[in-house]
N, C-alpha and C positions, 0 to 999 in steps of 0.2 A: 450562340451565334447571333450579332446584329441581323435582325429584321430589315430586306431592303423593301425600300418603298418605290411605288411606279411612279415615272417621270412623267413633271407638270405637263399638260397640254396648255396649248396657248389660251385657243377656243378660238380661233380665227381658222374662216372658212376659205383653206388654200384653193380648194377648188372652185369655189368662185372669183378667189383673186386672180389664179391665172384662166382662166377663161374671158378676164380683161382686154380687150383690144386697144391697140394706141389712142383711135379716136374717144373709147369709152375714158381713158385716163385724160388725154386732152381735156375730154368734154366737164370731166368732175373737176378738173383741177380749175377752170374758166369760172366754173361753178361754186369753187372754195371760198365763201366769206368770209373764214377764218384767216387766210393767206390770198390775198387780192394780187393781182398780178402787180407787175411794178410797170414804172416807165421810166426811160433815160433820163429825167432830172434826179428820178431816184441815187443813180448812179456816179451822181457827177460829182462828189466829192470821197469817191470813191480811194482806196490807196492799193494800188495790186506791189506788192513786193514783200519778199521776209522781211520779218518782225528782227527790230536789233538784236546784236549778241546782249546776251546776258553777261555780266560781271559777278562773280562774289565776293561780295563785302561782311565784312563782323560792324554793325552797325547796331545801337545802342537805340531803342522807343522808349514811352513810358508806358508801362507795363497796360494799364486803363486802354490803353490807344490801340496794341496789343490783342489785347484780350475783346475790345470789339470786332476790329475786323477777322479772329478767328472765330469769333461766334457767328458769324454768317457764312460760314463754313469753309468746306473745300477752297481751295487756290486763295487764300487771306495775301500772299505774298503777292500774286497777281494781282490785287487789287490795291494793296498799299503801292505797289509799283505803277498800276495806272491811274491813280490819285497824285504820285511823284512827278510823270510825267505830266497831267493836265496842267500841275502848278509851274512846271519848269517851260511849257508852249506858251502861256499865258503870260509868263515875266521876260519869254526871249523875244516876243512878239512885243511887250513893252517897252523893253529897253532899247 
């Protein structure tokens, strides 16, 4: 019979998270270095709408070209796609 094992704890202390009040989260998040609040210029090139349909294509790389962007992992299609699109804003905006 497989030996079960006890399930991981986090080690985060729930009970002091929820004993957080709004103003305590307000006050840390004001507080976050790491994540500075933003301002409206932030925003202003902002794009709120779905992202295009997708098409599938049987479309031919060279293998080198390929094999980079899946070595920087997960979503490589995703990327070769928004490397496609920068080159195609860049040459409609040119032309």
């Amino acid at each position: 019979m497989a030996e079960q094992k006890a399930p991981k704890t986090s080690g985060t202390d729930w009970s002091r998270i929820n004993a957080f009040t709004e103003e305590d989260v307000e006050r840390m998040a004001r507080n976050d270095t790491d994540n500075p609040a933003t301002v409206e210029d932030d925003w202003a090139d902002a794009v709120i709408g779905l992202p295009p349909l997708k098409t599938p294509v049987n479309a031919k790389f060279d293998a080198d070209v390929v094999d980079w962007f899946k070595a920087q992992g997960r979503g490589y299609q995703a990327r070769m796609n928004a490397v496609l699109r920068r080159y195609m804003e860049a040459h409609r905006k040119a032309g």
